[in-house]
Structure formats: structure tokens, C-alpha cells
C-alpha positions in Angstrom: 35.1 81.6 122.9 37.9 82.9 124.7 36.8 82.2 127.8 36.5 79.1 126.3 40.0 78.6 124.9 41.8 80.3 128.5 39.6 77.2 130.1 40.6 74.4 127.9 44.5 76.0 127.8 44.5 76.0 132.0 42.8 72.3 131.7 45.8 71.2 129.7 48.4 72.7 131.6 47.7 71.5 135.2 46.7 67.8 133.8 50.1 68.2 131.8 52.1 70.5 134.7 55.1 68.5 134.4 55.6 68.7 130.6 54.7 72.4 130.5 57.7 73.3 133.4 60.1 71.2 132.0 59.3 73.4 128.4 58.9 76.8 129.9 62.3 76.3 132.2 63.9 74.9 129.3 63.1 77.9 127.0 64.0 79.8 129.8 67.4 78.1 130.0 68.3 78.9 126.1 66.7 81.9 126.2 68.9 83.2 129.2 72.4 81.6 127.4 70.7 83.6 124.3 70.6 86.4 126.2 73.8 86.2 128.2 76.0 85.6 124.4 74.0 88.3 122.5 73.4 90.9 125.1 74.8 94.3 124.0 74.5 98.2 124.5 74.3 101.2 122.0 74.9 103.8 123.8 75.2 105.6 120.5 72.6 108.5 121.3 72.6 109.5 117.9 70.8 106.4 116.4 67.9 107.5 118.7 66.0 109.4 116.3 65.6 107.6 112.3 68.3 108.9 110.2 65.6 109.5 107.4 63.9 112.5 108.9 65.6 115.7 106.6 67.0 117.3 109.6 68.8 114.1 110.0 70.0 114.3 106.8 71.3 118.3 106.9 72.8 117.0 110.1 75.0 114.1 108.2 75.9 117.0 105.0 77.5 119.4 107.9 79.5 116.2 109.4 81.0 115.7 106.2 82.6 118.8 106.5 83.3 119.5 110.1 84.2 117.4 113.1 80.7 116.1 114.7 80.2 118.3 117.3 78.5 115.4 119.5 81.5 113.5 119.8 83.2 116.4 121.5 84.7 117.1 124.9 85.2 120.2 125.7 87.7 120.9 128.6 87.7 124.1 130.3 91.1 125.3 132.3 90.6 127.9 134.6 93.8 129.5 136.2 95.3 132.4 138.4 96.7 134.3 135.1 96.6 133.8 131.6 100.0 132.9 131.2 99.5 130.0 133.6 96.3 129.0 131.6 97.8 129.2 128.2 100.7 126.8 129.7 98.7 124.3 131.0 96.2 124.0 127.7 99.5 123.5 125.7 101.2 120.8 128.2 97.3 119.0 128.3 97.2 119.3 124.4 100.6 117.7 123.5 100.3 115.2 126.1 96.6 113.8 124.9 97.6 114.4 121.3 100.4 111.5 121.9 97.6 109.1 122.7 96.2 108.2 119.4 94.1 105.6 120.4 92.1 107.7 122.4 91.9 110.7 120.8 90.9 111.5 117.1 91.3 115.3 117.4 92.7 117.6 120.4 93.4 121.2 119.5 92.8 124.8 121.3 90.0 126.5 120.4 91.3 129.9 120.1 94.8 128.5 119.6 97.3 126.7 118.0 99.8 127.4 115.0 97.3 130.3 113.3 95.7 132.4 116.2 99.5 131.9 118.0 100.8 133.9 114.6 97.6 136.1 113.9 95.7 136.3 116.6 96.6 140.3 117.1 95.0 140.7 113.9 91.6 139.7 115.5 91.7 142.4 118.0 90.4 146.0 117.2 92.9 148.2 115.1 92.9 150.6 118.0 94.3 148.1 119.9 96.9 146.5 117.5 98.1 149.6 117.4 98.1 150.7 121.5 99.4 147.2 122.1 102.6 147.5 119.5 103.1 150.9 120.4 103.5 149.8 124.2 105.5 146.8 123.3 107.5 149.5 121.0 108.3 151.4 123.9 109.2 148.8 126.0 112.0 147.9 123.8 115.3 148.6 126.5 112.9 146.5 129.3 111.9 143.1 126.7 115.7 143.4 125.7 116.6 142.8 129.3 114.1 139.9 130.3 114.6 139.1 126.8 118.4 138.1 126.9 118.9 137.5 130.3 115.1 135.9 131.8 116.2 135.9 135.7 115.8 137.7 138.8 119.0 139.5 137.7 117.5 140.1 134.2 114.3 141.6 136.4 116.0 144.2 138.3 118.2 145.3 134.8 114.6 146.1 133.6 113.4 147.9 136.5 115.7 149.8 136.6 115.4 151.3 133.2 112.3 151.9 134.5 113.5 154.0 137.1 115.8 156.0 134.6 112.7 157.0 132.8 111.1 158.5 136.6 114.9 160.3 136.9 115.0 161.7 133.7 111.3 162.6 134.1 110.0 160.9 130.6 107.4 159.9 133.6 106.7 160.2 136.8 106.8 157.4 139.7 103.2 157.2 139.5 103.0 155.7 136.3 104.5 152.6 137.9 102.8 152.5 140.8 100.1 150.0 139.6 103.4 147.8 138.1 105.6 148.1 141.1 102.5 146.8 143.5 101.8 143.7 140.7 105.5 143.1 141.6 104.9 143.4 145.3 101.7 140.8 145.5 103.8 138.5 144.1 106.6 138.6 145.8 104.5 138.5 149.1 103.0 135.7 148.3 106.4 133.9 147.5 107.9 135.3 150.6 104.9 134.2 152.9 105.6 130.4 151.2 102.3 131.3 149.1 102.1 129.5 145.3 102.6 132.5 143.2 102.8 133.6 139.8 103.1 137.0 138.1 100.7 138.2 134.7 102.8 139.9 132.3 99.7 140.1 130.3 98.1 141.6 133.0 100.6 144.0 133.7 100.8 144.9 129.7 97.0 145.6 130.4 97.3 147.6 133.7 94.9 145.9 135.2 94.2 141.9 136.6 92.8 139.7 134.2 89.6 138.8 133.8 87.6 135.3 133.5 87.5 134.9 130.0 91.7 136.0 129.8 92.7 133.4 132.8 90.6 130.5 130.9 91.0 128.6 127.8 89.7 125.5 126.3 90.2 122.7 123.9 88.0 120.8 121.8 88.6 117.0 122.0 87.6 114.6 119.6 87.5 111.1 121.9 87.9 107.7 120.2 84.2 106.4 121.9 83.3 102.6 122.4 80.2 102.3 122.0 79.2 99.1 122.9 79.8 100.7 126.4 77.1 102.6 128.4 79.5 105.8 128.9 81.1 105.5 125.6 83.7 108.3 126.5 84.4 106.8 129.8 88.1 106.1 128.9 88.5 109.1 127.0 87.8 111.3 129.9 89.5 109.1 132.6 92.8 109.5 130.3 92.5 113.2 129.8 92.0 113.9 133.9 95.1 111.1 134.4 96.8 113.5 132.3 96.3 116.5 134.2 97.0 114.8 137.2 100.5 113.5 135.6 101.0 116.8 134.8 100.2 118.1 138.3 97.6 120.9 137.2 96.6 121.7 140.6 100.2 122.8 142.0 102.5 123.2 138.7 99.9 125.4 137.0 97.1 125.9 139.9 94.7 124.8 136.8 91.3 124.0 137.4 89.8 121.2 134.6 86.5 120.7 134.1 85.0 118.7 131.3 81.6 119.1 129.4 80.4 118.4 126.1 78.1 116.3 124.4 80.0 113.5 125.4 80.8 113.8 129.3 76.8 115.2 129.7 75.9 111.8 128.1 78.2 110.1 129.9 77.1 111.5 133.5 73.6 111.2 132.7 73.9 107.4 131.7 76.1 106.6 134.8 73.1 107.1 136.9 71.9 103.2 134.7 74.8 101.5 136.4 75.1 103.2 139.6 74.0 101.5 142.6 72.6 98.9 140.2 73.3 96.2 141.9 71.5 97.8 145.5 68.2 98.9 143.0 68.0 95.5 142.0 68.1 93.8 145.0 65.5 96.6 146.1 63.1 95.9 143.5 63.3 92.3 144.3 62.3 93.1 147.4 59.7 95.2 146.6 57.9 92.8 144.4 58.5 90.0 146.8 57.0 92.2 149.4 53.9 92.6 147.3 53.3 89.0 146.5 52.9 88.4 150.2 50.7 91.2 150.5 48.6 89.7 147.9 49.3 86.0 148.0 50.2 85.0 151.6 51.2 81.8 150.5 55.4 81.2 149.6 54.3 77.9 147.1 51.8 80.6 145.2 54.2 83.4 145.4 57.2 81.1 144.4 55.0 80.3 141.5 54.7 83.8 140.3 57.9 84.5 140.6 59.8 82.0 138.5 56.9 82.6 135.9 58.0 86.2 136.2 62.1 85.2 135.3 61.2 82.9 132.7 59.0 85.3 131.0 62.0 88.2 131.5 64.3 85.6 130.0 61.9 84.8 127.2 61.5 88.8 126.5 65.5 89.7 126.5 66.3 86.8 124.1 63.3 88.0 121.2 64.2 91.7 122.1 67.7 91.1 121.6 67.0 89.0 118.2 64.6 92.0 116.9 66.8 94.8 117.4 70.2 93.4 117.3 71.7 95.6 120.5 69.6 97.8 123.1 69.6 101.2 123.2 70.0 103.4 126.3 66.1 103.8 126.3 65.1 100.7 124.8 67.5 98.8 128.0 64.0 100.0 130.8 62.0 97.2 128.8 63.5 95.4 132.0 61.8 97.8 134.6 58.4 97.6 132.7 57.7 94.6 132.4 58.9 93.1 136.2 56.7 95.7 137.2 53.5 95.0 134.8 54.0 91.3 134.0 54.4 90.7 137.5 50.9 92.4 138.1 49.3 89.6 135.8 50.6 86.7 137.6 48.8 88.8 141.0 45.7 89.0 139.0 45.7 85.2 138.7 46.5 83.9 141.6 44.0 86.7 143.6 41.4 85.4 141.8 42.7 81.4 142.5 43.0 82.2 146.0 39.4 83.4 145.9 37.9 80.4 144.3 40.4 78.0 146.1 38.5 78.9 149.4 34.8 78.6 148.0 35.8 74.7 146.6 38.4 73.2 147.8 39.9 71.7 144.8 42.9 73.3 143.3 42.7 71.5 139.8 38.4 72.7 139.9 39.8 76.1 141.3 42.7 76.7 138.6 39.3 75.8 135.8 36.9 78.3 137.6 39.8 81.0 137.6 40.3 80.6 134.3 36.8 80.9 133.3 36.2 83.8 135.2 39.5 86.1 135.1 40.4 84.8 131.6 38.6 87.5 129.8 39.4 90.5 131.7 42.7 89.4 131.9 43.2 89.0 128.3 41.7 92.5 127.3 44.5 94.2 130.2 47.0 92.7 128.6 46.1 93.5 125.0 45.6 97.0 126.2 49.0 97.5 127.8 50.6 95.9 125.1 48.6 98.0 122.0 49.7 101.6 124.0 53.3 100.3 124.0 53.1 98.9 120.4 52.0 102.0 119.4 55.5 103.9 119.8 56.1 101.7 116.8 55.4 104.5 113.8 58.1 107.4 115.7 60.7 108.3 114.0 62.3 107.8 117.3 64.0 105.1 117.2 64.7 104.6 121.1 61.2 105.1 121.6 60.0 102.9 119.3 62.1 99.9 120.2 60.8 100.3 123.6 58.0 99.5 122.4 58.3 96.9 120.6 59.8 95.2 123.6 57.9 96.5 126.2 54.9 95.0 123.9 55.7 92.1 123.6 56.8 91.4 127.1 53.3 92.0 128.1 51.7 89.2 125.9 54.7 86.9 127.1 54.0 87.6 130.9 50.1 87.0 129.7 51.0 84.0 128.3 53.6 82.6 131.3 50.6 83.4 133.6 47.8 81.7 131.7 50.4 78.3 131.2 53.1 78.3 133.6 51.6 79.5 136.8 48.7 76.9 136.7 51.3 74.5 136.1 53.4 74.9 138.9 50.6 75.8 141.2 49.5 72.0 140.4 53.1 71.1 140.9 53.1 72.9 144.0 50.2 72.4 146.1 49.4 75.0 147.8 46.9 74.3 150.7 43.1 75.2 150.8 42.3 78.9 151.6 40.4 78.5 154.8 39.8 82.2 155.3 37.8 84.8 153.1 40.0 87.0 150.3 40.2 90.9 151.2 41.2 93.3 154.5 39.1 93.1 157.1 40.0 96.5 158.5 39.3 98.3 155.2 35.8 97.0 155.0 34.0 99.6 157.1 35.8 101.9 154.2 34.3 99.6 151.4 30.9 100.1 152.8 30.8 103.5 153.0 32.5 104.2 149.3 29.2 101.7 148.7 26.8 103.7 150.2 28.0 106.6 149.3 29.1 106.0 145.2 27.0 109.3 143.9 28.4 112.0 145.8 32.0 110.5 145.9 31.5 110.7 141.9 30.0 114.3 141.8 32.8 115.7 144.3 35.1 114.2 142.4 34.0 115.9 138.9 33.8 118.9 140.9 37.4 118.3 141.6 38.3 118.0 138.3 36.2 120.6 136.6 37.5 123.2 139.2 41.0 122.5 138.6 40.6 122.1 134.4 41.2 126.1 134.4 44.7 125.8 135.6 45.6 124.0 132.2 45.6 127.1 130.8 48.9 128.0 132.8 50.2 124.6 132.4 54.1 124.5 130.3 56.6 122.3 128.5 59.9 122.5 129.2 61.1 121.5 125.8 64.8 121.9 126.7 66.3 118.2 127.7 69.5 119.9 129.5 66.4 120.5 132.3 66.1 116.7 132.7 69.2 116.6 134.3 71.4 117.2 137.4 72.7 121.2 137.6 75.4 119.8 139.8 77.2 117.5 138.1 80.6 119.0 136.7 79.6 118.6 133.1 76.2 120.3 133.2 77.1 123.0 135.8 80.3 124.1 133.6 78.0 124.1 130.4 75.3 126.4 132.0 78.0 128.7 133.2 79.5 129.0 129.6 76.2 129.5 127.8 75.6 132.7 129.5 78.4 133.9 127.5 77.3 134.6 123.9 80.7 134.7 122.5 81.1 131.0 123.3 78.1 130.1 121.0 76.5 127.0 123.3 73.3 127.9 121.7 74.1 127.9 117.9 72.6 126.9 115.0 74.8 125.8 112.1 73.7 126.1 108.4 75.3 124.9 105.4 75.2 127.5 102.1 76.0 126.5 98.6 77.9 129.4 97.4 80.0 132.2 99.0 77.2 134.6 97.7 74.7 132.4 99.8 76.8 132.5 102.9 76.2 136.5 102.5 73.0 136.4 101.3 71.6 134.0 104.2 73.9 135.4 106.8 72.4 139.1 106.0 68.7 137.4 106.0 69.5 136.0 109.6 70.9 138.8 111.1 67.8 140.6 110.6 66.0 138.5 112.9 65.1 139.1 116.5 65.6 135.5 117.7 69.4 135.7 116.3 72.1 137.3 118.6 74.8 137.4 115.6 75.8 135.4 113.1 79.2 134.2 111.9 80.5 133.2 108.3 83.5 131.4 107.6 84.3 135.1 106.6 84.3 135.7 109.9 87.9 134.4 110.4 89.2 136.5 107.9 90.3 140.0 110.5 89.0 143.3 108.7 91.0 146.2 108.2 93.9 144.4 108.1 96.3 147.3 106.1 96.3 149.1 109.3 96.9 145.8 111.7 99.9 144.5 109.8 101.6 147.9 109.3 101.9 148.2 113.4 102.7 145.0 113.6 105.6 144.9 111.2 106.6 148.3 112.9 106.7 146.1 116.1 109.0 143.0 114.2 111.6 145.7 113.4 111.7 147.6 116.6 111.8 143.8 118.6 113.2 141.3 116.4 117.0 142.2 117.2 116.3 142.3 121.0 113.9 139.3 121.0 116.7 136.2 120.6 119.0 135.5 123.7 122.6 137.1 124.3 125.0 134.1 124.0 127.8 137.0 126.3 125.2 136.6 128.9 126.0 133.6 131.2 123.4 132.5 134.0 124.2 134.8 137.1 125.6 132.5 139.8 123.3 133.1 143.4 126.1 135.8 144.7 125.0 137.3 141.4 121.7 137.5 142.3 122.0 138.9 145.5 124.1 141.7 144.5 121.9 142.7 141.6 118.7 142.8 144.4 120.8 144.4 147.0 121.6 147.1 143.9 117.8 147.2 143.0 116.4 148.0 146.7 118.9 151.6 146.5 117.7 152.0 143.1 113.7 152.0 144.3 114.8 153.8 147.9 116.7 156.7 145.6 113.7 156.9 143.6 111.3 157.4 146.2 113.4 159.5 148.3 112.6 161.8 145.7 109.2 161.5 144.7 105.7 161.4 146.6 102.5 159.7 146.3 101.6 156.5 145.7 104.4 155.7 143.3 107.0 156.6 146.1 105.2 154.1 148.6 104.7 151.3 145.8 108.6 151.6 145.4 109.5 151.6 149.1 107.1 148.6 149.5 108.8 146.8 146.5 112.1 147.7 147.7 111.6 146.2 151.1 110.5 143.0 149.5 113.5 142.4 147.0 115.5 143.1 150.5 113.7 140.0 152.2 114.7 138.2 149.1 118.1 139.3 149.3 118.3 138.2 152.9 116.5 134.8 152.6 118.2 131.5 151.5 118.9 130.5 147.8 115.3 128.5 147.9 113.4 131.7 148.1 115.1 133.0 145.4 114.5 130.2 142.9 110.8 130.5 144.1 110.8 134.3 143.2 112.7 133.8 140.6 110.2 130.8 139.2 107.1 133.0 140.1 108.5 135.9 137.8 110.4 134.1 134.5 108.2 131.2 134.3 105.1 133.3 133.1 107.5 136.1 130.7 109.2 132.8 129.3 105.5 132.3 128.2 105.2 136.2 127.6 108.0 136.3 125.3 107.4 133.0 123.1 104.1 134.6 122.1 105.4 137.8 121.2 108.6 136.2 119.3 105.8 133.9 117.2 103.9 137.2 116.3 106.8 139.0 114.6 107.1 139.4 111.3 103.6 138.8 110.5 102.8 139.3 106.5 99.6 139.4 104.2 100.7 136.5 102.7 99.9 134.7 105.8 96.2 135.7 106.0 95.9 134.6 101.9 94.1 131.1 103.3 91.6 131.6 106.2 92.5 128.0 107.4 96.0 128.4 106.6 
């Protein structure tokens, strides 16, 4: 019977061949303007996967109450010294947060208005109280820089460092390590060298390391998804931005972006790039194998415009099923141009075949028919059933796939059973005077012939030897593995997750209660899989009696000395050379008198300020930028810390 029905269907089609082109080109026609009109992307990746399925569900309750963390960007600024970095993440952060249309959420991780007022309060208690208790000290040196933040203001504050070696409180040693910080910098300024000095670092006697120099902010992007890199505008705008702001010579910042969003972003591009060259390279490909197959440009002209109509006929139901493709469901395209197309082939093989044992094409068409029909049939009802059956997943991406992919293979059946007869009849392709197959591949042929039963047995052997290595065989579960290490997005990310105190690889889990959150976060910590686990507790600084009592210390000892001297008017440049000309005596005198490696830090400093004395006004202002720029910075963060009371702890998120 189906033999039968593929016969009568061919019969009708080549005595009809007119009729059935003009419909098939016609559907193909409306189909394509279908197409063309309705054609849209979700690149949405989270309406990949059902939102039914209860981690779904958990997923959606912790969204509610945070920022979704998949529609983040996370930029990462690396720079020389931490003051430099924390400049450059607060010029990036007001300057994206201005652009409203792009951006939902831009903040510091780490930063902004609370950990700029608390954030000693986070450190050890040890260390609140080492740090204030330096900063204490250093009263007579921040009331110098403090009120009068130039090179003039510098050497004041030396050289109350020096009084301190002569009235031996310490000896020159102690400032060696300072003295040389100095001297890098100002080498690097004389030798025309971008430079900038750590205060931090020199606070910390020693230079600073990666995590200190870096900082980051989060970055809510306002995405557009009907776009295959749905951040694509967000992240142009944010590395405009650093390039208005001139991040690679104001601040010698490095950006780098990653995230949910820029790894999606990267790892779709590779859809559009070099599109246009793939295309025209699988055209060619198929094309290629026609004529490999066919020989004949009528039959594989046939083929062909059976395989565009039947494309055209697939997009237009696809895109009416599902509404918008997803970033999965969009390779329907691939599959079937390279499966339909291998229907069509199967056809006109066979016609080819029986067009040079009778040389009637209408009598030929009817015999192909009779004889490929069935087998033809039953291929494509296979290859449609295995991708029909991605239907049940919860994964929605899959599953569309499917569905399309599915029925694109019983469209392309269809087209090759109707259209191709029809336009072979249309057509008329001449006889096939010479015998199907390869002539130099039939010694080959022979000998598989002859020799069928111990090709079969050598080739279970084959597999039975090599079924033992299953055992060793593994999944790589983790998607990040799928793709490139080197773009920017996925490098930065694998760098960062190394670090456990960034948290790449957390799980988040929502507790009813405050007694749950202890309860669960006790339970968790017990187990071997979990590195540590953090509370919303977490943010609350322990032992805070001892913290705030150094640091109110601190406010008294600095808050007089902290706000600028209206007396003190800017030093003109004649100013400034006589307060460096005074400064190089003042480190000469000192070491005159000492030994060791404080005496030769100070003679080295001391021939440097003299260089600086002697050079032009530019070199100055490049000193002079190099050193106040960065204690500017220094000094903001220490004037926001100052009188620091319970009452501002009372709200975690306050």
C-alpha cells in the first residue's frame, strides 16, 4: 500500500508538473514573506530549561529577593596600586550609573557608601587596632599632606620624619623601605615613566598584592533580547566608557569583563561570525555533492530548489509553533540542509539508475517511485521519530529542536516525493547512457563481496577489544568546558574561581527564619564538599566593641588635622623648588649621620628631589601628580571612616 500510494503520488505529479511547481513555489513564496515578517530570536538562555521543574522554581523565590545573578556583568579593574584601582572603579561607576537606559544596577562589590564607612570593621581586631594606632602616630605627617596636598606639603612631612631619626624616637632604618617607595617613584617620573605612588602600600610596608590593586563591580545591563548577544550594547557602552575615561593612561587600568552575560554573549557571537562566508561554504558543499551524485545541473537544479522551498516551508511552521527561536532551536537550519538534502540524493540516485535501464523519464520517475518509495519513507520516519523524541525534556531548547528539526524531515520527504518529480518532468534531463557507480572503487566492492565474513568477525573483534575502555570513559558535566579558554570573558572567570573568597562556585539557599539560616548554615558547614558558608550574618563584623573603640580613638586624634588649612595658599613653583632644595639638606644631614641602608635610601632620595629641583616646572607637576593624586584618594577614605559609631552597624544593609 505505500508503495502503492508513493506510485500513484509520483504518477500525479509529473502528469500535473506544472500545477504542483506553480503550488510548491507559491507556498514557498508566502512561506519565505512569513518567515521574513515573523522571524525572531530569544536569546533569553534562561527559558531553555521549563520553568516548572522545582529547581526552577527555588531559582524564581531567590530572584525575588536579590538581583538575578545571570543578568550580571562583572567588570574586573586591575591596576598598578590600589589607590589607582579604587579611582578608576568610582570614575567607571558614576559614569555607567548616568546611563539609565543601559544599566539597571552598577555598584562596587566591596564598595560604595557602607564598606567606604565600615569597611575597617571587617578586618581583624588586631588589625583595626595596628592600623589606627599607625595612622595615630602619623598624626604631625597626615596633618601636613592633609592641609597642604603638594610636593611642598611632601617634603613638610618628611621632614618630620627626619626629626623623629634626630631625636632618635627611630632610627633611619625604619624609613628605609619608605624613602626607597619614594625613590621608585620619582625615577620613574624623572625617566618620563607613568608613575604613581601607594600610600596604602607604604601604610602596609610592603607592595600590594593582586587582590589589593583589583576591584570590581557588579553590573546589572538593561539586555535586548530579541538580539543574539543580548548584552551587546551594554558592554560596548561600559568599554566606551573606559575609553572616555582613558583607563589605560589616566589610571593604567586594565578592564576585563565576564559574567553570565559577556560568557553568553562570546559564546553566541561565534552564530553570527563569519556567517555570511559558512553559508556560502555550505552551499558549496552541498552543490559539490550533488554533482558528485547527480552529474546532471537540470537534476541537481531540481534538488536544490526542492531543498529551499522545503527550508522555507520548515521556518514559516517553526516560527508559527514556537512563536521566536531559541539560540539552540535556530541549528534546525543546519539539520535539515544537511538531512533533507540527502533525500532528494536518494531519489534522484535511484532515477538516474532506472533512467539508464529505460529510457523514459515519466516510466523511470514510476519505477523509482515503486522501488525507493518504501525505504525512503521508513528513513525519513526514523530521522524524524529520534528528533521528535526530544519533545517530553524539560529542556525547552532541546525540545523545540525537535519539534522543528522533526518536522523538517517529513517536509523534505514530502518536497522530494512531489516537487522533485515535478520539476524533473519540467526539466528534462537527458537519458543516462552510462551505468550508476565508480568504476575505480569496484575492484574494492568485489573484494568487501568476497570477503563479507571475516570483514564482519574483524570488525566485532574490533569492537569487543575496545568495549573494556568504556570503563575509563568520562563526562565532563561542566558546560564552562564547551567553550573557548581564551576569550576575555571565560579566561578572566577561570582566573577568579581559583580564588575562594570570590565565591564563582556558590550555591545559594533561601531559609525561612533567622534560626534556619543558623541551623542550615551549621548543617552545611559540616560537610566536606562545602569550603565555607556565609549568612546574611556574615555582614554583620564580630567583635565590634573592640573595632569601634580604636576607631573613635583614631576620629579624635585625626579629625582636627583631617580638613584643609584655609592660611595655606597653593605654593607658587619658586615655592616648590625652595622647599625641595631644603628637603635634599634635610636627607644629606640625616645620612651624614647615620649608616646602613636607611643612610643610602636617603642619599638616593635626596639625589632625586635634587633632579626635580633642577628640571623644568613640567617635571614637577608630573612628581607632584604621581605623589598627591593617590593620597588625595588616601585621605578621602580615611576622612569617610572617622567618627564611625554603633549606631551605624544597627542595619546590616544600612
Amino acid at each position: 500500500m505505500l508503495q502503492k500510494a508513493i506510485a500513484t503520488t509520483v504518477d500525479y505529479c509529473t502528469r500535473f508538473s506544472a500545477q504542483v511547481i506553480g503550488i510548491a513555489l507559491l507556498l514557498a513564496i508566502v512561506s519565505g514573506v512569513y518567515a521574513a515578517r515573523h522571524f525572531a530570536i530569544d536569546a533569553d538562555v534562561n527559558k531553555l530549561i521549563s520553568q516548572d521543574l522545582p529547581w526552577r522554581q527555588r531559582e524564581a523565590a531567590f530572584d525575588k529577593s536579590f538581583p538575578p545573578k545571570e543578568e550580571t556583568i562583572l567588570a574586573v579593574l586591575d591596576a598598578p596600586t590600589s589607590e589607582l584601582a579604587s579611582q578608576a572603579a568610582v570614575a567607571l561607576t558614576q559614569k555607567l550609573s548616568d546611563q539609565k537606559n543601559l544599566f539597571l544596577f552598577v555598584q562596587e562589590a566591596g564598595g560604595g557608601p557602607f564598606f567606604q564607612r565600615n569597611g575597617l570593621l571587617f578586618l581583624p581586631t588586631q588589625e583595626v587596632v595596628d592600623v589606627t594606632r599607625k595612622l595615630g602616630e602619623s598624626k604631625p605627617v597626615i596633618q601636613a599632606l592633609a592641609q597642604d596636598s603638594n610636593l611642598r606639603g611632601l617634603t613638610t612631612a618628611l621632614n618630620y620624619g627626619l626629626i623623629g631619626v634626630r631625636m632618635n624616637h627611630f632610627p633611619l632604618d625604619d624609613l628605609a623601605g619608605t624613602l626607597n617607595m619614594v625613590s621608585d617613584t620619582f625615577d620613574k617620573v624623572i625617566g618620563g615613566q607613568p608613575a604613581s605612588f601607594s600610600w596604602r602600600a607604604m601604610l602596609n610596608g610592603r607592595p600590594p598584592n593582586a587582590s589589593e590593586s583589583r576591584r570590581f563591580i557588579i553590573i546589572r545591563p538593561v539586555l535586548d533580547y530579541s538580539s543574539i548577544m543580548p548584552g551587546e550594547a551594554a558592554t560596548n557602552a561600559i568599554r566606551k566608557a573606559a575609553a572616555d575615561l582613558n583607563f589605560a593612561s589616566e589610571y593604567r587600568t586594565r578592564l576585563r569583563l565576564t559574567g553570565p552575560v559577556p560568557i553568553a554573549d562570546e559564546e553566541y557571537a561565534t552564530l553570527s561570525e563569519g556567517a555570511y562566508v559558512n553559508i556560502t561554504g555550505t552551499i558549496l558543499v552541498v552543490l559539490t555533492i550533488l554533482w558528485l551524485a547527480l552529474r546532471s545541473p537540470r537534476i541537481i537544479l531540481a534538488v536544490f530548489v526542492s531543498l529551499i522551498v522545503g527550508l522555507s516551508i520548515t521556518a514559516a511552521i517553526g516560527l508559527a509553533l514556537v512563536g521566536a527561536l531559541n539560540l539552540i532551536s535556530i541549528a534546525f537550519a543546519v539539520l535539515f540542509i544537511g538531512l533533507g538534502v540527502d533525500f532528494g540524493i536518494q531519489f534522484s540516485v535511484r532515477y538516474r539508475a532506472e533512467r539508464h535501464e529505460v529510457d523514459d523519464l515519466r516510466e523511470a520517475l514510476l519505477r523509482t517511485a515503486r522501488y525507493v518509495g518504501a525505504p525512503l519513507t521508513l528513513a525519513a520516519a526514523a530521522t524524524a521519530a529520534g528528533f521528535l523524541s526530544f519533545l517530553p525534556t524539560d529542556y525547552k531548547g532541546l525540545s523545540e529542536l525537535g519539534l522543528l528539526a522533526g518536522l523538517g524531515m517529513i517536509v523534505a520527504f514530502l518536497t522530494s516525493i512531489t516537487l522533485i518529480p515535478a520539476l524533473l518532468t519540467w526539466l528534462k534531463p537527458p537519458g543516462e547512457p552510462a551505468e550508476m557507480g565508480f568504476k575505480a572503487l569496484a575492484p574494492l566492492d568485489r573484494f568487501m563481496e568476497r570477503h563479507r565474513i571475516p570483514i564482519i568477525i574483524g570488525t566485532g573483534l574490533v569492537v569487543a577489544a575496545g568495549l573494556p575502555l568504556l570503563y575509563w570513559l568520562q563526562f565532563d558535566f561542566n558546560p564552562l568546558n564547551l567553550r573557548s579558554a581564551k576569550v576575555e570573558s571565560v579566561a578572566t572567570f577561570l582566573e577568579l574561581k581559583s580564588d575562594p573568597a570570590i565565591g564563582a562556585n556558590s550555591i545559594y539557599v533561601l531559609a525561612p527564619s533567622k534560626e534556619a539560616v543558623k541551623a542550615g548554615a551549621e548543617k552545611l558547614a559540616k560537610l566536606p564538599e562545602v569550603s565555607s558558608v556565609k549568612s546574611i550574618e556574615s555582614f554583620i563584623p564580630g567583635d565590634q566593641q573592640p573595632k569601634l573603640e580604636a576607631i573613635r580613638k583614631l576620629a579624635t586624634v585625626l579629625e582636627p588635622v583631617l580638613k584643609p588649612d584655609p592660611s595655606k595658599t597653593p605654593p607658587t613653583d619658586a615655592d616648590t623648588v625652595a622647599a625641595l632644595k631644603a628637603a635634599v639638606d634635610s636627607l644629606n644631614k640625616a645620612a651624614d649621620t647615620q649608616t646602613g641602608r636607611g643612610a643610602t635610601a636617603a642619599k638616593r632620595l635626596a639625589e632625586d628631589i635634587a633632579k626635580l629641583a633642577a628640571g623644568d616646572e613640567a617635571l614637577r607637576t608630573r612628581a607632584q601628580a604621581a605623589m598627591v593624586l593617590p593620597l588625595n584618594t588616601a585621605l578621602d577614605e580615611v576622612r569617610r571612616r572617622r567618627g564611625l559609631d554603633r549606631q551605624d552597624l544597627a542595619d546590616p544593609h544600612g
